[in-house]
Backbone as a ProteinNet text record, in pm:
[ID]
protein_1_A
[PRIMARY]
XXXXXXXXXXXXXXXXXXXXXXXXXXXXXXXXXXXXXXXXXXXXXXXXXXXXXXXXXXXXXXXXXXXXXXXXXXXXXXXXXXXXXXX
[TERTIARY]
9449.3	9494.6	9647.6	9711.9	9850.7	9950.2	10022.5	10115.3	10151.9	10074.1	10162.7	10303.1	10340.4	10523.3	10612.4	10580.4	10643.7	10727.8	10858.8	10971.4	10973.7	11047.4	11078.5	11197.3	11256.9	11426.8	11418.8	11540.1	11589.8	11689.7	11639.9	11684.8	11777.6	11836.6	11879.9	11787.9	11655.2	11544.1	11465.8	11443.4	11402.5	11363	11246.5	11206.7	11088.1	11092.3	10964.1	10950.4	10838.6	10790	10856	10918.8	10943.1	10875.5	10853.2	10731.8	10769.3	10682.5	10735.6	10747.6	10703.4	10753.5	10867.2	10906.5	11049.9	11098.4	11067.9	11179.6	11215.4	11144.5	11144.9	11210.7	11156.6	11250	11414.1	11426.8	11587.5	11650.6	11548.7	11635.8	11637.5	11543.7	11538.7	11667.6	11666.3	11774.9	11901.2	11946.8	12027.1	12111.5	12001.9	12020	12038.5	12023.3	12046.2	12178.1	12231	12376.5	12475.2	12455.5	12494.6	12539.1	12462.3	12490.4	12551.1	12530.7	12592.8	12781.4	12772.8	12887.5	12981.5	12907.9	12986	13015.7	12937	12936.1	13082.9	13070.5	13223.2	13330.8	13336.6	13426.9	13497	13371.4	13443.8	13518.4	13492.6	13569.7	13659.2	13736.3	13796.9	13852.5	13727.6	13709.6	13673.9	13740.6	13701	13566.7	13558.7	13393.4	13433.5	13560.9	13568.8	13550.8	13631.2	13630.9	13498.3	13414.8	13262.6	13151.7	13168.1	13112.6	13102.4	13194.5	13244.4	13227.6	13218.7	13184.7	12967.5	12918.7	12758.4	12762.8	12840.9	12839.1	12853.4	12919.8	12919.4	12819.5	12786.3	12672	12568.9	12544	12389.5	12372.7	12517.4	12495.7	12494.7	12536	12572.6	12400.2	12364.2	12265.1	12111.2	12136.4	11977.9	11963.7	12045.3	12046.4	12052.2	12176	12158.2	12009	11965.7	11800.7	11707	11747.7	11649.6	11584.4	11680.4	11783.4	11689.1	11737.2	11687.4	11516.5	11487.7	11337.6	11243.3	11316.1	11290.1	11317.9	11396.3	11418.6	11336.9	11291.8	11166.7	11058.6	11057.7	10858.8	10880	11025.6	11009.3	10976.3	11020.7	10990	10843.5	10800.6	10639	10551.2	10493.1	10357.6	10264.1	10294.2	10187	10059.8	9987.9	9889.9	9852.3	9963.9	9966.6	9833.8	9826	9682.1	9735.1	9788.3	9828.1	9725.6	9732.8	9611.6	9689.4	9799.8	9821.8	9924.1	9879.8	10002.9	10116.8	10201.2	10280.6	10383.4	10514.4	10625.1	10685.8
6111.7	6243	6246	6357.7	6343.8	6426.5	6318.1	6377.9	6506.7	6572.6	6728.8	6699.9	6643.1	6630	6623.4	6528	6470.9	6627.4	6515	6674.7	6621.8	6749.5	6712.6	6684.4	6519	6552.5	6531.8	6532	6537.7	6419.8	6324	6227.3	6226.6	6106	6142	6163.9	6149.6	6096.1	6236.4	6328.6	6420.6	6434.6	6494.5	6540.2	6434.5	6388.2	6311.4	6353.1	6291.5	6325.3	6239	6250.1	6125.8	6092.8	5974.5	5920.8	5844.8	5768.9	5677.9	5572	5544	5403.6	5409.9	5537.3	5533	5515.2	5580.7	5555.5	5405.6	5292.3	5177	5136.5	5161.1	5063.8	5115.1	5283.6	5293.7	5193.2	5186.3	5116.8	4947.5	4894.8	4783.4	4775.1	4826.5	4842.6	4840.7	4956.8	4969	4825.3	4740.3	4645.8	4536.7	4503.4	4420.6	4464.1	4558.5	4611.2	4595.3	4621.5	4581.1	4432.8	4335.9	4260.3	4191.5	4225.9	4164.3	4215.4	4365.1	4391.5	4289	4270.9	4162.9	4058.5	3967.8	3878.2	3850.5	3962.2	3997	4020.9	4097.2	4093.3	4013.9	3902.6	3771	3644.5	3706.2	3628.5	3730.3	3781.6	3892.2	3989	4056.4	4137.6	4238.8	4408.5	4531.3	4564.1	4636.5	4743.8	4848	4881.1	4981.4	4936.8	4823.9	4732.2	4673.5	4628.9	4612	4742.9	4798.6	4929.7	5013.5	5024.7	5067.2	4984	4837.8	4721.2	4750	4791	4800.4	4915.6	5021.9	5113.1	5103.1	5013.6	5020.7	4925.2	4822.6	4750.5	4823.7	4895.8	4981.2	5089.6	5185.2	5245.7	5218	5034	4994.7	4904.2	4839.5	4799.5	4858.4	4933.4	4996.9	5143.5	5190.5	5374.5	5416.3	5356.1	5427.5	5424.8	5251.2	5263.6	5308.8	5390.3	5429.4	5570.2	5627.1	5753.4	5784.5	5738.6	5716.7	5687.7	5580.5	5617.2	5721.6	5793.4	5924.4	6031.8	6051.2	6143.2	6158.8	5981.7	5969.2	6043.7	5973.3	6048.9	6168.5	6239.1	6405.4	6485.7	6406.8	6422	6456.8	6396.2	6338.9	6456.2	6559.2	6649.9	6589.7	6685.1	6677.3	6624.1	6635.8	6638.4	6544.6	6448.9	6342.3	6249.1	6184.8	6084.4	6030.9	5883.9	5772	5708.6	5695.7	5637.6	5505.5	5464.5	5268.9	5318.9	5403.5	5396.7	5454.2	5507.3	5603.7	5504.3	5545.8	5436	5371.8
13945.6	13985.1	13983.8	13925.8	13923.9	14030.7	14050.4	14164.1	14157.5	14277.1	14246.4	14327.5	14417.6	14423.6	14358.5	14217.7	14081.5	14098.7	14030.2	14000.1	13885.5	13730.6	13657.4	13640.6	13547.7	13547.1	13437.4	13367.9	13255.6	13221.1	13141.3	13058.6	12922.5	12899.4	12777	12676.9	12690.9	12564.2	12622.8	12697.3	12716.2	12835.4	12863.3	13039.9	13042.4	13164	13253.8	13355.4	13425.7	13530.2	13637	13749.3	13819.7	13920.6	13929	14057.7	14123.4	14189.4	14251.5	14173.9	14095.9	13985.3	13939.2	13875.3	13848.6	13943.2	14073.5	14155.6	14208.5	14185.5	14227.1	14116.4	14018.9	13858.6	13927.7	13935.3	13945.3	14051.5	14168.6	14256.3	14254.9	14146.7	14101.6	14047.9	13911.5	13816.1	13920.6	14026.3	14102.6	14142.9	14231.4	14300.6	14225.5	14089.7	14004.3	13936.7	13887.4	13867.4	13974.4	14116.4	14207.2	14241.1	14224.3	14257.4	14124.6	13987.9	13887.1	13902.9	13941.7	13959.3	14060.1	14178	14312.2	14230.5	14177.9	14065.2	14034.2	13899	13871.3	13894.9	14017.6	14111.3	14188.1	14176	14262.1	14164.6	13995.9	13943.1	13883.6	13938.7	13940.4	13813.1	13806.2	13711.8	13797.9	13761.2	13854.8	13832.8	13903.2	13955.2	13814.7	13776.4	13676.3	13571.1	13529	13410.8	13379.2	13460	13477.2	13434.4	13479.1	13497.6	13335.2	13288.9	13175.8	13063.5	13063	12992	12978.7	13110.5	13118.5	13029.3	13034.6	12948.2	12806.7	12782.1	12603.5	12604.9	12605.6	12582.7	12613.4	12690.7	12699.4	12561.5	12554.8	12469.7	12324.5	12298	12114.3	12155.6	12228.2	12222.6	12266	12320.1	12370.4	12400.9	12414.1	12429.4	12254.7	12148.8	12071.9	12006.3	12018.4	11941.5	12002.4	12141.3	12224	12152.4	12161.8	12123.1	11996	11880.4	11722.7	11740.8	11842.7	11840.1	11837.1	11974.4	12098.3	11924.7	11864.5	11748.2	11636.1	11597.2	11530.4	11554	11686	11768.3	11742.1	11773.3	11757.6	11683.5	11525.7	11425.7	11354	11436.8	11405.9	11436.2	11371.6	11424.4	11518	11628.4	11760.5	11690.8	11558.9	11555.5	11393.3	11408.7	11281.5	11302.4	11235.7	11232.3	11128.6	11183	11052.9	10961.2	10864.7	10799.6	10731	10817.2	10751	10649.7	10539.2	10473.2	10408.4	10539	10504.2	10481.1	10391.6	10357.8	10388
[MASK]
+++++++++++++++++++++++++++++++++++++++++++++++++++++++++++++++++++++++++++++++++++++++

């Protein structure tokens, strides 16, 4: 049965539903950035310089192919049926 609380938000890859799973991954994710940031900090590198460093590596390694995936699927008719051998 699906959460009627779920709100919708809006992603870079489009709209989801948010639940409580996301909400644990974010604050997973959260608490692991967090403490990688202290990390860094204590070999003294900034929270900004850090911060901005997670940012280009997220976006040259995993947002842009996120991105290009999410554009693919879009591509794709609601109502395709692969048969193995398209090119």
């Amino acid at each position: 049965m699906a959460d009627d609380s779920a709100t919708t938000i809006r992603t870079a890859f489009g709209r989801r539903e948010a639940t409580d799973r996301t909400d644990e991954l974010h604050a997973i994710v959260d608490g692991k950035l967090t403490a990688f940031i202290r990390e860094m900090e204590e070999a003294n590198w900034s929270a900004e310089d850090v911060a901005l460093a997670i940012g280009d590596v997220l976006r040259r390694n995993w947002l842009d192919r996120a991105d290009a995936l999410q554009q693919a699927r879009n591509a794709v008719q609601d109502d395709f049926i692969s048969d193995g051998n398209e090119g």
